[in-house]
C-alpha positions in Angstrom: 8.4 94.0 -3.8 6.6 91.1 -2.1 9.7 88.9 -3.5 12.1 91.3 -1.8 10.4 91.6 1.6 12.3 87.9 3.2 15.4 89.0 1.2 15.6 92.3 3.7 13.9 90.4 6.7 10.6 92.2 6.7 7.4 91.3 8.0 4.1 92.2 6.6 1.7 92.7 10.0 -2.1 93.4 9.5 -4.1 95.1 11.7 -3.0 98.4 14.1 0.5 97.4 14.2 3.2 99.3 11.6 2.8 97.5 8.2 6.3 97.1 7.6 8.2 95.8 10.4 11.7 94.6 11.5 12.0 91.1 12.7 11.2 92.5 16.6 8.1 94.1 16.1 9.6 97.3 15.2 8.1 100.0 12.6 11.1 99.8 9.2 12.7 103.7 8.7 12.0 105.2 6.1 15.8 105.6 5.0 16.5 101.9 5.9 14.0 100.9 3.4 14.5 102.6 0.6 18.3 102.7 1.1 17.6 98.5 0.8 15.2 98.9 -1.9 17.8 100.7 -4.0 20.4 97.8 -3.1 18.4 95.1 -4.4 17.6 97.1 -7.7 21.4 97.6 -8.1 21.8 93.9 -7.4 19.5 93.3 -10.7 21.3 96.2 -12.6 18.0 98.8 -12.4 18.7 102.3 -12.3 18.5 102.5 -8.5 19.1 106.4 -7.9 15.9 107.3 -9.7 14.0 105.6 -6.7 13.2 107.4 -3.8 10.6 107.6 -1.1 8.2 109.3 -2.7 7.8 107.0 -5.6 5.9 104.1 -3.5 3.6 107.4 -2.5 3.3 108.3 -6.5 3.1 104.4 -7.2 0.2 104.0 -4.6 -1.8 107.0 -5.3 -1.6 106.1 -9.3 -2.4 102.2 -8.8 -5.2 103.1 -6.5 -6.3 106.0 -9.6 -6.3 103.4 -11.9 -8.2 101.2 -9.9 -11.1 103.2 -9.0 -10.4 103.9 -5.9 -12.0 107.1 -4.3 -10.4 110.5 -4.3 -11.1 110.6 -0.4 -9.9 106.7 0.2 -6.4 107.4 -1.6 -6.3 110.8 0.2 -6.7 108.8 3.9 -4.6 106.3 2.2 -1.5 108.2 2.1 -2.1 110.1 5.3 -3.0 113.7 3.5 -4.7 116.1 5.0 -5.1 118.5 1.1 -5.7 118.3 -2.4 -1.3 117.2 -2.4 -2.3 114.2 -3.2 -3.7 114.5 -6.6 0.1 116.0 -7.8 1.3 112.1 -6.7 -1.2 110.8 -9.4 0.4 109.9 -12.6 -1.5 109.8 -16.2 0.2 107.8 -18.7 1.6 109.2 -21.6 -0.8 106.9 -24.1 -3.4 108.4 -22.0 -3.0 112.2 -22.7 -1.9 111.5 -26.1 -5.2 109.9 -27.4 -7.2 112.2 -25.5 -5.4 115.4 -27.2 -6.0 113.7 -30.3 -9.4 113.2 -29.6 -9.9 116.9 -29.0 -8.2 117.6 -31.7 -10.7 116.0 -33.9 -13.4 117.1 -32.0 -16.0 120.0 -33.8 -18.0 122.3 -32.3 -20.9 123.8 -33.2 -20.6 127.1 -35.4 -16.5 126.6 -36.1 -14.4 125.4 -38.6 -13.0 121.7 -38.2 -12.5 122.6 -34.7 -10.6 125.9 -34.9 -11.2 128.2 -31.7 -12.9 131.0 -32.5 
């Protein structure tokens, strides 16, 4: 995205100021953004209607997972005030398919080859 942000004239700001900002200072819309997010990805032939608002929240919360980041950091992160955010978290595929195959060779004591009782 950071290649994209002169393409749509953003700024990036730091400190209490919005993070992304028009050329004056202002706070960028929601709907402006994403409706030139999913220009550019058309421009470069990407399916562009799968995108949507919610996937920088989902991309954020499941970069910052992945990173280590505290439960509580990501939840201040994305401005939620519940548990919500933990839906927004993503678990690759790869990921739940070794550990159901791991459980599935998994023994425990008194069974056989792992059968539930």
């Amino acid at each position: 995205m950071t290649c994209a942000l002169p393409f749509c004239g953003l700024g990036v700001s730091r400190g209490p100021s919005p993070f992304f900002q028009n050329q004056d200072g202002r706070a960028v819309m929601k709907a402006w953004f994403v409706e030139q997010f999913r220009l550019i990805l058309a421009d470069i032939g990407a399916p562009h209607h799968q995108y949507a608002g919610h996937s920088f929240r989902i991309g954020a919360a499941t970069t910052a997972a992945w990173a280590g980041v505290e439960d509580s950091t990501i939840q201040a992160l994305g401005r939620w005030h519940s548990a919500a955010f933990l839906q927004y978290i993503r678990t690759p595929k790869e990921d739940l398919a070794r550990v159901s195959a791991t459980l599935a060779k998994h023994k425990r004591p008194g069974t056989n080859a792992g059968k539930l009782r």
